[in-house]
N, C-alpha and C positions, 0 to 999 in steps of 0.2 A: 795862392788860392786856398786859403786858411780859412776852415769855417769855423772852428773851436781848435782852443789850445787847451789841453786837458794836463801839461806839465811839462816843466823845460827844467832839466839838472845838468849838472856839469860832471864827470867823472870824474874819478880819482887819477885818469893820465891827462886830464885838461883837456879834453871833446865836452862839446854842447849836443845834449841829447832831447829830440824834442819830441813830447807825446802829443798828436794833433788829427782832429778830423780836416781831410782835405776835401774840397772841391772838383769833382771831377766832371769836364766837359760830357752830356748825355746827348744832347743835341744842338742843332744852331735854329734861332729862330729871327725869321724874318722883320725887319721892320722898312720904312721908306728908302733907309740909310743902305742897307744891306743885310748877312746875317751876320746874329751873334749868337756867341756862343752860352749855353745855360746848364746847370746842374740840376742834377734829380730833385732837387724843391725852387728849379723855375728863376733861378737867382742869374742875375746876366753877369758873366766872365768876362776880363778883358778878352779884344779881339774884334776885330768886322772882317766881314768876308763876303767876296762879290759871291754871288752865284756857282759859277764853276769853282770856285778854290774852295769852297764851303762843302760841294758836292764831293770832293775829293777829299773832304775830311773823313768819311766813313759814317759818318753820325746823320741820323735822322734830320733831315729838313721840315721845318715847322712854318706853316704860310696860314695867312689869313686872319692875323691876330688885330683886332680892333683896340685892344690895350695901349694904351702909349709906352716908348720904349723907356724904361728906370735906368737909374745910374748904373754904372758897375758896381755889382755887389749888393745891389739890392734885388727884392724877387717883383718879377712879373705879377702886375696885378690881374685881376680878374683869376677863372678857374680852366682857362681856351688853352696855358702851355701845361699846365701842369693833369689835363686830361691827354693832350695830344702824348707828350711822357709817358703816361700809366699805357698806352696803346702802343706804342715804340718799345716797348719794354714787354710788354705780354707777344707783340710776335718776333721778336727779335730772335734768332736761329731760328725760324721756318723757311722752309726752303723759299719759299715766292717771297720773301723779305727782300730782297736785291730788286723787285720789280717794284716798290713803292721809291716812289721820287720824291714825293711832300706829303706831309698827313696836314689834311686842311681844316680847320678852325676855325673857318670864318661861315661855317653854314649854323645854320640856329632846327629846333625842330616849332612845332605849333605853341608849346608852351616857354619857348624861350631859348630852354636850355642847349647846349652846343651840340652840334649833330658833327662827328667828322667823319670824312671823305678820306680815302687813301688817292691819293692823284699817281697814273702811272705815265710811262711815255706817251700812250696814245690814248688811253681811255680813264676809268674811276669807279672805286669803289666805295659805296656809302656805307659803311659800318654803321652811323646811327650813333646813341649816346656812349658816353664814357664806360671803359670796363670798371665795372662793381657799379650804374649807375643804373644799370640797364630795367632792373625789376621793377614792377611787376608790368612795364610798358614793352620792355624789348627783351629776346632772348638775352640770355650771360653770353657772357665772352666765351665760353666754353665750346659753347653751340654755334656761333660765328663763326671761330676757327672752325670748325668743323664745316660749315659751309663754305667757305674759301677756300679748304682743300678740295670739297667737290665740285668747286669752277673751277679751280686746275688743273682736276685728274680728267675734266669733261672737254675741255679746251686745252691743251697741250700743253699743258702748266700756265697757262696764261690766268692770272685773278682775275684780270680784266675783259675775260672771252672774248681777247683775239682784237681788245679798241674798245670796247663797248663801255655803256653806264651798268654796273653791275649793282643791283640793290641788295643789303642779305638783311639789314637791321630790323626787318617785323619776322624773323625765322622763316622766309621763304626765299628761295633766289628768285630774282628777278632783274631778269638782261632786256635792256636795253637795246636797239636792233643797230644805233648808231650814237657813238660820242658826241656826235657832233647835234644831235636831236631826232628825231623823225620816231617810229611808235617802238612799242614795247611787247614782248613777251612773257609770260609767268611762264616759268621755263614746267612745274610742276611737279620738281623736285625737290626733296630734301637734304641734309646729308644724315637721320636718321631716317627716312624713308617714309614718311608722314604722308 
């Protein structure tokens, strides 16, 4: 998993010494097949993985990609893995990071562009567009983390209040009364207190 060779010399006791950027698995991203594995610019690694083995990689699960799956070693087209990435990578060590099951890719917003959803055990949360996408339509990522913490400090660390559709991506929360549909609440907080 060699993405650049930047220099191969031999020593003076006869070792082969190789200067190289490697490819390191970020996530696995679903297609019809199963998952596969990808690197921080979206490029598919060897490897397929059902569901449960992939889950027990440790690494982000990526669902709902409309893209067709590329060879190995070539990158994911479209811009659906490599947003889902930049968002797997801005919450990665927060604490409610273990409750995201799939970060989903396949929701669009009115103008097109991708809208992702964190999908949990029993419920889901719409973050909205990509982090660094978000101006001047949606809060920064800054301000989302910060509403994510205060659905978990307000539901018992639950991001997902407990099952529900939790909306933050227009800078308001907004729960959902049931996953499974039925009405809504503006809950009419913040997490700066707006």
């Amino acid at each position: 998993w060699i993405e650049r060779v930047h220099q191969v010399r031999r020593t003076f006791d006869g070792r082969v010494v190789v200067h190289a950027d490697y490819r390191t698995p970020v996530a696995a991203a679903r297609s019809r097949h199963g998952f596969h594995l990808v690197d921080r610019h979206g490029v598919r690694l060897p490897g397929l993985y059902l569901r449960h083995a992939a889950k027990s990689l440790g690494l982000p699960l990526i669902v709902g990609s409309s893209q067709p799956l590329p060879d190995v070693g070539k990158r994911w087209s479209g811009k659906e893995l490599l947003a889902a990435i930049s968002l797997a990578q801005l919450l990665a060590g927060e604490p409610y990071t273990d409750q995201v099951e799939a970060i989903d890719v396949g929701g669009r917003d009115p103008t097109g562009s991708v809208h992702l959803v964190l999908r949990t055990a029993q419920g889901l949360v719409r973050w909205g567009l990509p982090p660094g996408l978000e101006c001047p339509i949606e809060p920064d990522a800054k301000k989302k983390k910060l509403l994510l913490a205060q659905v978990a400090s307000q539901h018992g660390g639950s991001i997902d209040a407990g099952g529900r559709i939790v909306d933050i991506y227009d800078g308001n929360i907004f729960i959902h009364t049931s996953a499974r549909g039925g009405g809504a609440v503006r809950t009419g907080y913040t997490a700066l207190g707006e």
